[in-house]
Steps between C-alpha positions, in 0.01 A plus 500: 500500500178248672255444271130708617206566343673805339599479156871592379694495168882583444713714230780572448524899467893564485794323432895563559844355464706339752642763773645495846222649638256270364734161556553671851101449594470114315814411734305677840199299399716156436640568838153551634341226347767278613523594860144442489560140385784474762286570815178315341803177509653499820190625688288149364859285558568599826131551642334249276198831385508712218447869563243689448491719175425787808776359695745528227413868456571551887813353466630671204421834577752582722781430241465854390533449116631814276080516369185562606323240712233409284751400227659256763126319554430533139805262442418304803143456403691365164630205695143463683332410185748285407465254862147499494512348126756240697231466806219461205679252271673333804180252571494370134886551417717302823809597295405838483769741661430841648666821350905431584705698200675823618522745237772736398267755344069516554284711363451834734160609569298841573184534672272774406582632861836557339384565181361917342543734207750791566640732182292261206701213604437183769648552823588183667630550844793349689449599828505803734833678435577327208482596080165400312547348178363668254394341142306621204216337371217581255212724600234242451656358789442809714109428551546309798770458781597089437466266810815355432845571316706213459859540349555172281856440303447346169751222446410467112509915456788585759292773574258603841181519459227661737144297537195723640197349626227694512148400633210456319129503507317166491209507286187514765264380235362168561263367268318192543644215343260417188712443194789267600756323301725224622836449432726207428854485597712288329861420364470520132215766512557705769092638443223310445180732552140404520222738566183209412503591155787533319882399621835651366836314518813699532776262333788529727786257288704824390554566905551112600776543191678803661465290832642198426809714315528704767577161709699303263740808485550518872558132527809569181649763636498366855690228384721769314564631813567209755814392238652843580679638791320779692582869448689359201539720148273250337237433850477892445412528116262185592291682772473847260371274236239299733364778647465688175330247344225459807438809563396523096295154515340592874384871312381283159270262763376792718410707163288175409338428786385916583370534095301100559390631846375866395373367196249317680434759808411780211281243319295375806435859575421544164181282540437645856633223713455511865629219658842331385525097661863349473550146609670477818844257408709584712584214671495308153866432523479283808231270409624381170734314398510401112849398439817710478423711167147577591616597836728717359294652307251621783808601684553757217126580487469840680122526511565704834636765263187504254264492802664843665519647189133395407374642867646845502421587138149443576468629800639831379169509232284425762481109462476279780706179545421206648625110528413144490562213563590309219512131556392276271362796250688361182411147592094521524241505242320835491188270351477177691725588801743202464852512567767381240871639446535646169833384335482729174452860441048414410314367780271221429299307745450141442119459649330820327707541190518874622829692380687836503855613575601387828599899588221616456289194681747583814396894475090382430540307870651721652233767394226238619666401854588893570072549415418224666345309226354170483585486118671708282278741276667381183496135464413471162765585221724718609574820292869459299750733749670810383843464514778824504855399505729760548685698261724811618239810389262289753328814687208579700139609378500804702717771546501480876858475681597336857719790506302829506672668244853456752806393288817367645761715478767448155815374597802689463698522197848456478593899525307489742594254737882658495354820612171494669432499894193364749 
């Protein structure tokens, strides 16, 4: 789906075991997606032009595929996105390659043309003259016809599972920006907040921990696996075992980072927050170069993660966001303006005697170049941080939801994945 200026948000709202019916449709939209791929190929090989996302369409709609059209350009539109992320990263990235991977099995799509309520259950359509799949879901679902049903196999569950989006309402309410706070991105703490008063550090070492395990293991058991013959008895138990164990480590580090992240969302609304300013890093990784363990380290730092998570969370309470750039933030002195590179965790400059942590001095500059400041408003002593490390009960202040009061469906238990039906 393109990204407008309409929101959307995804659930799941049923789920199901393995069938022919439902492996049927993943194999049609493999064999889509890969056609798709096919004629994308030999059209730029042989003419030396890619096709048109349009031209694509044209072509492929005379194949006259067992499903409705829209489901066709839904899983053409699939392979769209993924070229123009090839076209985008192509001019930074020369060994970037376009999409080139046929699939077996892709995840089959509904548009709402295809998609209605019949009998208290969804009615996704195949076509004219074909059967409708039929599935149960929850009546909180039933509010609103979704956009978009996507049918999704689970390769850790071994079961199907069916992700709505629905669309929602952007918050119209646009105050203007008065109380700000500035925030810090960084490696160890992945927060650093400062609103020209006081500052709060969220300690991030539990999540670098989880990290750097999470990498050591997949570096062991990749070596497990390159002494053993493929499809072997042992390559088998291997594979079970890795992708156990990361799927539990990559649901530990995405617990962390959504309590850190709505932790801090709920408190800046808390003290009626309007504006939200993240430092704009993203092009961090290509402009440093510190020595192999640093650099792996900021390889492993996904402040792209915290940033999305930050930006939706508040926008949903009616926060704005905004970025900045943040050159050289951690490096000046918020009371004389001079630059030095702090090598410890406390910043101290050498002509002023001023000093403070070196977090927080990166999110007081940041506050004062996104103002447009001469100086920053606190040069004197700065006030001690407030630090929250995380703990698992870590929870919001509020009671408010991203989810509406919609809950994704419970998986099926084993009874009933021996006996029940889409």
């Amino acid at each position: 789906m393109r990204k407008t200026d309409k929101n959307y948000r995804t659930y799941i709202i049923a789920m199901s075991v393995k069938t022919e019916q439902l492996d049927g449709l993943n194999r049609l939209a493999g064999r889509i997606y890969s056609k798709t791929i096919s004629l994308a190929e030999k059209t730029h090989d042989s003419k030396g032009f890619w096709l048109s996302d349009r031209g694509l369409k044209a072509y492929l709609k005379f194949k006259r595929y067992p499903c409705q059209a829209h489901s066709v350009q839904a899983i053409i539109d699939d392979y769209c996105g993924a070229r123009r992320s090839f076209f985008a990263n192509r001019k930074t990235n020369p060994n970037v390659r376009p999409p080139f991977k046929r699939n077996w099995y892709h995840p089959f799509t509904w548009r709402a043309t295809g998609i209605s309520y019949s009998r208290g259950k969804l009615r996704l359509s195949m076509g004219k003259g074909r059967d409708a799949l039929y599935i149960k879901i929850n009546k909180k679902f039933h509010k609103k016809v979704p956009s978009e049903v996507s049918l999704v196999y689970n390769r850790n569950t071994h079961i199907y599972e069916f992700h709505a989006t629905y669309e929602t309402q952007p918050s119209t309410h646009k105050p203007e920006p008065k109380n700000i706070v500035a925030v810090d991105l960084g490696e160890i703490h992945p927060i650093v907040c400062f609103d020209g008063i006081t500052s709060e550090i969220y300690n991030g070492r539990y999540l670098r921990s989880l990290v750097q395990y999470r990498e050591k293991f997949k570096a062991k058991i990749n070596h497990l696996l390159s002494r053993c013959q493929r499809s072997s008895r042992r390559w088998k138990k291997l594979k079970r075992a890795k992708n156990r164990t990361l799927n539990q480590l990559n649901n530990v580090i995405r617990d962390v980072r959504h309590k850190i992240t709505s932790r801090f969302v709920s408190t800046r609304k808390a003290k009626k927050v309007e504006t939200i300013v993240l430092g704009d890093i993203k092009h961090i990784r290509q402009s440093i170069d510190y020595g192999k363990k640093s650099n792996q380290k900021s390889h492993q730092w996904a402040f792209a993660k915290i940033t999305d998570l930050i930006t939706y969370k508040a926008k949903a309470v009616g926060i704005e966001v905004d970025t900045q750039d943040e050159a050289y933030t951690s490096q000046t002195c918020p009371s004389c303006g001079r630059k030095k590179k702090p090598n410890k965790r406390t910043y101290q400059c050498s002509k002023c005697e001023w000093q403070g942590h070196r977090d927080v001095v990166g999110a007081s500059n940041l506050l004062t170049k996104y103002q447009g400041w001469l100086f920053n408003p606190v040069v004197g002593a700065v006030v001690s941080p407030t630090g929250i490390r995380y703990h698992p009960d870590l929870c919001r202040l509020d009671k408010w939801s991203p989810f509406s009061g919609l809950k994704s469906s419970k998986p099926p238990t084993r009874k009933q994945r021996s006996t029940r039906k889409p």
